[in-house]
DRENDREN-947269 format. One line per field, with one value per residue (C-alpha): x, y, z. Coordinates in Angstrom, 3 decimals. Layout:
N
x	c(X ...) .
y	c(Y ...) .
z	c(Z ...) .
This chain:
423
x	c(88.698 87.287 84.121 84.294 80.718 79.400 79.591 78.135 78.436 75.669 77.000 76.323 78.229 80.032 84.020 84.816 85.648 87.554 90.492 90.624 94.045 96.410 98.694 100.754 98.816 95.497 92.800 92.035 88.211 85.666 84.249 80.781 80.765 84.265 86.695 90.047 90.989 93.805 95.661 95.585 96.731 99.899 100.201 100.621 103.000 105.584 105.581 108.763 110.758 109.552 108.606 111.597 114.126 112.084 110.582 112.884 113.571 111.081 108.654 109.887 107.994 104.535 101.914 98.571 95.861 92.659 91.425 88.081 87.524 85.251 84.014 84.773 82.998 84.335 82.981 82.160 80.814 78.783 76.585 73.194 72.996 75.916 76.982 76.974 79.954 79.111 80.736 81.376 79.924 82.362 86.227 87.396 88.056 92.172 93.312 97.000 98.089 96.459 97.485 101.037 100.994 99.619 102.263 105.114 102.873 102.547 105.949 107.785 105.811 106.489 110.075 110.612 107.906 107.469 108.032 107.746 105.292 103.906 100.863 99.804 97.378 96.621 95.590 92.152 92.020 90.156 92.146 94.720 92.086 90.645 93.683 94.498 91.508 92.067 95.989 94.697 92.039 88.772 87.534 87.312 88.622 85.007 84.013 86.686 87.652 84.198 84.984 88.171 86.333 84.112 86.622 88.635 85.883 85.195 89.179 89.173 88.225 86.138 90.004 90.318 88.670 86.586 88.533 88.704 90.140 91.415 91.847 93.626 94.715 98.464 101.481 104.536 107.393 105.065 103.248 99.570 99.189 96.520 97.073 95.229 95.930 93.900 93.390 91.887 89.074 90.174 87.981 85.048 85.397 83.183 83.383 81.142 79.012 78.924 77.158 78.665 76.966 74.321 76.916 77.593 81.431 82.972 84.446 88.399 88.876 88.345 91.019 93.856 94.116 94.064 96.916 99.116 99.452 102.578 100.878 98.899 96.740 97.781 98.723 98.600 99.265 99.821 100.786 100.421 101.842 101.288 104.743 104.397 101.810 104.502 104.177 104.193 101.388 101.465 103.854 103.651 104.328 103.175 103.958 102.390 103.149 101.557 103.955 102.992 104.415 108.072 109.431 107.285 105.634 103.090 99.412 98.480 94.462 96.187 98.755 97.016 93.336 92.978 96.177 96.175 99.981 103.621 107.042 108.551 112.057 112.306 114.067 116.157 117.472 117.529 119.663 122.149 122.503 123.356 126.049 127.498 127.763 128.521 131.645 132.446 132.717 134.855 137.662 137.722 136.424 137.229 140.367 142.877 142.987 139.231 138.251 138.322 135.937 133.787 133.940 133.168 129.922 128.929 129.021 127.854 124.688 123.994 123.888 121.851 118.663 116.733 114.015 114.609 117.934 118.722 121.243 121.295 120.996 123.952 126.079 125.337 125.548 128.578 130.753 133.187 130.673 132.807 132.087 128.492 127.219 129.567 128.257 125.336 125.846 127.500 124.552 121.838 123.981 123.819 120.152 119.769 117.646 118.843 115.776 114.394 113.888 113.116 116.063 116.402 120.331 119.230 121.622 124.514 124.590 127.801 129.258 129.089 130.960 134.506 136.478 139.573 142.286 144.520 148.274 149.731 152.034 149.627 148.951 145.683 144.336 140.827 139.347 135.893 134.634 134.192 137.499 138.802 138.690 140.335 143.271 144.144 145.607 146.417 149.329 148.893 152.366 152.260 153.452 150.464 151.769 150.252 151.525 149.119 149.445 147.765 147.494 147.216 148.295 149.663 147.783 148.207 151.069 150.320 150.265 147.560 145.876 144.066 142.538 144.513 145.520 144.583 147.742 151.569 153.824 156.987 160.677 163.127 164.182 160.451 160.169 157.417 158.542 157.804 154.752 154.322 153.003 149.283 148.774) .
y	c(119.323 122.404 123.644 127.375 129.106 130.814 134.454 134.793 137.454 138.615 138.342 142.023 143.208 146.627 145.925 149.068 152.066 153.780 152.481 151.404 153.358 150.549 152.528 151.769 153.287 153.804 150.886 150.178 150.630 148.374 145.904 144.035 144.727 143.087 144.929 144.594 143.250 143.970 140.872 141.857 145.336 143.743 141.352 144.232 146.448 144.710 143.667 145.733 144.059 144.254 140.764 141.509 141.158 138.661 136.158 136.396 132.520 131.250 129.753 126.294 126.791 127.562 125.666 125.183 125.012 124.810 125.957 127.223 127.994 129.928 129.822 133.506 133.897 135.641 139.441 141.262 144.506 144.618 141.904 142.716 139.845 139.736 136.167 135.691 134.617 130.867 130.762 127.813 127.867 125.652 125.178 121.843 118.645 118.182 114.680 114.430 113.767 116.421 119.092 117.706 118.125 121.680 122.944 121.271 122.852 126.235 126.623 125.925 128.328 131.227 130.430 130.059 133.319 135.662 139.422 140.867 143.691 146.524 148.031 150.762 153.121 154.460 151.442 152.098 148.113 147.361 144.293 145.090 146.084 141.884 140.702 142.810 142.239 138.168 138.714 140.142 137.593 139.973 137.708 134.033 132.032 131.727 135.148 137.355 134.694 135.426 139.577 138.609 136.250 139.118 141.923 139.678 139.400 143.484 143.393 141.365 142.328 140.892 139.311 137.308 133.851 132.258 130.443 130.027 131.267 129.531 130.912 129.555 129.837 129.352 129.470 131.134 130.218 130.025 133.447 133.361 133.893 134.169 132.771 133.129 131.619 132.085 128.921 127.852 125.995 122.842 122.544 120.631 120.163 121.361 121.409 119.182 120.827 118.750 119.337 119.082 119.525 121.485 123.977 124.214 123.454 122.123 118.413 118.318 116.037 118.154 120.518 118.304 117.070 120.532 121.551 118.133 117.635 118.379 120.597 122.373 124.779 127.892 130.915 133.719 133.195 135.981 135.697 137.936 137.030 138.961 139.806 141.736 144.343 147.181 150.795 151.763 149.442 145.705 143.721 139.911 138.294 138.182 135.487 135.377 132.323 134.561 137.302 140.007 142.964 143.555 143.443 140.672 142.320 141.146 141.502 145.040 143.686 141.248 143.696 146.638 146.146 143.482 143.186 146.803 146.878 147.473 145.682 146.746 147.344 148.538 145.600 148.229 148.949 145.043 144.711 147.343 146.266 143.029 143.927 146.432 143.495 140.582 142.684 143.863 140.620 138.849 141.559 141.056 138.478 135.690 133.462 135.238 132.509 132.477 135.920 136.115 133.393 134.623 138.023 137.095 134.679 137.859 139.987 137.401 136.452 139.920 140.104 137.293 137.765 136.576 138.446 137.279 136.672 134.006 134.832 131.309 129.616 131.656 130.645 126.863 127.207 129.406 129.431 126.522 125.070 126.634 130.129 129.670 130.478 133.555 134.737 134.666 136.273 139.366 139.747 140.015 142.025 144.831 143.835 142.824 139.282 136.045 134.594 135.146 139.079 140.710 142.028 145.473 146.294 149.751 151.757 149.702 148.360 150.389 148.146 144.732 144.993 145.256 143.522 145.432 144.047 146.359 145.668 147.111 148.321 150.755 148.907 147.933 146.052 146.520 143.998 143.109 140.360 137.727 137.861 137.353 133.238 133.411 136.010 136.177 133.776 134.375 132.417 132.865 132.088 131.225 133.990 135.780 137.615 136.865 136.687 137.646 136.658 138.513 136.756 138.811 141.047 145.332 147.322 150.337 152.180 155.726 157.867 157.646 160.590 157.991 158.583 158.647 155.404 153.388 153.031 154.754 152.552 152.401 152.633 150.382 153.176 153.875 157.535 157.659 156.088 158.251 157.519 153.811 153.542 151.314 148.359) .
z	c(84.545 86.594 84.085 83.556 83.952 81.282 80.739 76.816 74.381 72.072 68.758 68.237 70.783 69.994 70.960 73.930 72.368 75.531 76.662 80.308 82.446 83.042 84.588 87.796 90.969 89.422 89.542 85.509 84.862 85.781 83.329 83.859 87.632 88.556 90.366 90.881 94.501 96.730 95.591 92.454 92.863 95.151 92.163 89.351 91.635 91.375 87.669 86.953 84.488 81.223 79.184 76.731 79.701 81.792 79.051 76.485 75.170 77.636 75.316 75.931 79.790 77.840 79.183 77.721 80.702 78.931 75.722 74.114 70.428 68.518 64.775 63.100 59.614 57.161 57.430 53.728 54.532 51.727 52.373 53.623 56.404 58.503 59.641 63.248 65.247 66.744 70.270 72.354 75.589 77.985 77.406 75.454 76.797 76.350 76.730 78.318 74.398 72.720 75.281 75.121 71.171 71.061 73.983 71.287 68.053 69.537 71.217 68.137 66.041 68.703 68.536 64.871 64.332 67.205 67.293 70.745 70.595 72.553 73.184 70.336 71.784 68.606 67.132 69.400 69.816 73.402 72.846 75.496 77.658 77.270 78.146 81.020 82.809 82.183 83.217 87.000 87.575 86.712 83.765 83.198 79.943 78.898 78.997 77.409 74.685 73.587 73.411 71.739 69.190 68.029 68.034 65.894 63.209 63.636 62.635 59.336 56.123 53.138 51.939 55.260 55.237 57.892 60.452 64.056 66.777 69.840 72.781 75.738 79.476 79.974 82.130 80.464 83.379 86.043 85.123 84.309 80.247 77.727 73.754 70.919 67.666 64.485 62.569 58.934 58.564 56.087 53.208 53.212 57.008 59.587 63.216 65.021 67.698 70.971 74.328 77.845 80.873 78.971 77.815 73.851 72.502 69.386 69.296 70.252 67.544 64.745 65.660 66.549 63.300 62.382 64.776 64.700 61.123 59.856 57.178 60.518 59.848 62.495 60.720 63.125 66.797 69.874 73.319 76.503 79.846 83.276 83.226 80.305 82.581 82.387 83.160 78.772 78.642 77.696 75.939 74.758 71.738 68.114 65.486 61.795 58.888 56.730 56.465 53.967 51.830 50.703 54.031 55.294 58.245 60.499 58.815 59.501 60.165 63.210 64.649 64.973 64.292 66.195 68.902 68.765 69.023 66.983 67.150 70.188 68.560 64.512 62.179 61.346 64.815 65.724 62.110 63.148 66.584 65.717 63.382 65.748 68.561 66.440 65.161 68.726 69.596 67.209 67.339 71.226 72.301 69.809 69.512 66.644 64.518 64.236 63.914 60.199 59.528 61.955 61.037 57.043 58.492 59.890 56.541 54.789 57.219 56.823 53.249 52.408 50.862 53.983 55.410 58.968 61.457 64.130 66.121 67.495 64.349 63.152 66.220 65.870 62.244 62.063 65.070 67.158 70.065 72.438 71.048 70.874 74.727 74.966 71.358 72.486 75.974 74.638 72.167 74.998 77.024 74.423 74.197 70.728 71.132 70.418 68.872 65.429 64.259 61.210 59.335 57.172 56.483 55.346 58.021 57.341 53.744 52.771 56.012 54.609 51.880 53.195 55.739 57.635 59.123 61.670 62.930 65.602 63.616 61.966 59.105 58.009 54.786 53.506 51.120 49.357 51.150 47.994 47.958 50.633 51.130 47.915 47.892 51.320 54.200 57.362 59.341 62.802 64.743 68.482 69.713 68.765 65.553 62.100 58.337 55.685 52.150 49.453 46.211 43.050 41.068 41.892 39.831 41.833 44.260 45.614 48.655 50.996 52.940 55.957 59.002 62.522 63.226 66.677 67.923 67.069 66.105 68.160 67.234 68.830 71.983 72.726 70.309 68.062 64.763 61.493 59.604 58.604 55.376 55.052 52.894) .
């Protein structure tokens, strides 16, 4: 394995207080004496597409390179001594196995937990600054996990516990990548020191049976790729097992404090979005005979008390295998994502109640949708007309004052028949 040199932080290092300009055109600031070189320039002119539309589902292609960690203490203000962050001086050794286990560990917690994010520059985190300069070649694994380790520790507060933090080179579909996770230490372990090639570093050991226990101990995890250098600023990845508050959000110190970002798209908007396309495409897209089942799976997705939504879960779970690639299709062509997202049905609660069902004729039938598996059933006949049965009992028969309908209904010589009364 190719050792890293050494490039080590005081532990009282002050995290960079200006951010440097990222911006297409303009060379970013420098940073301890490295500048950015023609290649690299080349290399961020054409990153274009934006990691929502180019990385999107490609977490199965991460690939862990090499990895350093670092010990963070816990940091209470109020105490008079401040504990000092203990950083490894030289990257891990990763056995075949081990590196194999944490690609498997960490890709299924990014698919099962990340948000995609976006750079906040409000947040004031230098952060995105780290990472750039890593992403375009100016700083080494060694050397800005080390920034990262501290400005995580500035983040916390006196209610985070001690942990660690790895940080790792990667390859995210063949594009160079940076991850950090945030681990807890188990209790009454410690990480062994161990010395290689004069260089200080912690013993592998420790932490594999901290990451490939089935009771693991990773709770926060974020992940930046060079693809997601855009114009806005940068965008990557955030995932968090510890989800907090009544709408279980990221952890405000991780997010902003420390990734100095925000959710690229509002739960709300992703919620409504969904809805909007799912619906679109069971009334046109789906088989007749299925569009009712589909369309109640729908509601009733929506209205469980879940704080999150997977679109692919729901089409495996929900809809004929057949269904399931053009469900999904349609859903990122209207750019609501297919993996995991946080849900808030606040713009379209007073939608998932009833279900409609429109004739050509003019007629439509609105039912609650409890009770609709029970009171009504639809015949379809093959030559693509349907008979509905409504179970129950009239309580009710007056005129209605509705809404233009879709489509006139037509009398047998091709005039507009009178007014056809709705069910």
């Amino acid at each position: 394995m190719p050792q890293q040199s050494p490039d080590m932080c005081s532990a009282s290092r002050p995290a960079a207080s200006v951010h440097a300009e990222r911006r297409y055109g303009r060379a970013p600031a420098p940073t301890a004496g490295r500048h950015l070189g023609a290649d690299d320039a080349q290399r961020m002119s054409v990153r274009s597409i934006t990691c929502g539309v180019r990385m999107s589902g490609d977490f199965a292609q991460l690939v862990v390179e090499e990895a350093i960690f670092h010990l963070v203490p816990q940091h209470r203000r109020s105490d008079p001594v401040q504990p000092e962050v203990q950083l490894s001086e030289a990257v891990c050794q990763l056995t075949d196995d081990v590196r194999t286990a944490l690609q498997a560990n960490f890709r299924g917690f990014l698919a099962s937990l990340g948000r995609e994010i976006v750079e906040e520059p409000e947040a004031k985190s230098a952060l995105p600054d780290y990472v750039h300069e890593y992403l375009t070649h100016k700083r080494d694994l060694v050397d800005v996990s080390g920034d990262l380790a501290h400005l995580l520790w500035n983040s916390q507060t006196g209610n985070n516990p001690s942990g660690l933090l790895l940080v790792a080179s990667a390859r995210l579909a063949g594009e160079r990548a940076l991850l950090m996770v945030k681990l807890e230490q188990e209790a009454g372990m410690q990480a062994k020191e161990t010395v290689i090639d004069g260089l200080r570093t912690f013993d592998m050991r420790y932490f594999a049976d901290l990451l490939m226990t089935e009771n693991n101990k990773v709770y926060k995890a974020a992940l930046f790729s060079a693809a997601g250098i855009t114009e806005a600023g940068l965008e990557g990845w955030a995932a968090d097992k510890q989800l907090s508050g009544s709408n279980k959000a990221i952890a405000t110190f991780f997010l902003q404090a420390f990734l100095g970002c925000r959710q690229k798209k509002d739960p709300r908007e992703l919620t409504k979005g969904f809805h909007n396309a799912a619906v679109d495409w069971v009334d046109n897209h789906a088989v007749a005979d299925r569009r009712i089942r589909y369309l109640m799976a729908v509601l009733v997705e929506l209205q469980r008390a879940s704080p999150t939504l997977d679109p692919t879960g729901f089409a495996a779970d929900h809809l004929d295998l057949y269904d399931q690639d053009s469900f999904l299709e349609f859903l990122s062509g209207h750019n609501v994502p297919v993996r995991v997202f946080d849900k808030d049905t606040a713009d379209i609660d007073n939608r998932l109640n009833q279900l409609r069902l429109g004739f050509d004729s003019g007629i439509f039938i609105v039912a609650p949708v409890e009770t609709v598996r029970e009171d009504i059933t639809v015949e379809d006949h093959d030559d693509g007309t349907s008979t509905v049965t409504i179970d129950g009992v009239i309580t009710s028969t007056r005129s209605y004052a509705g809404g233009r309908r879709k489509k006139d209904a037509r009398s047998a010589d091709g005039s507009a028949a009178p007014d056809t009364p709705s069910a």
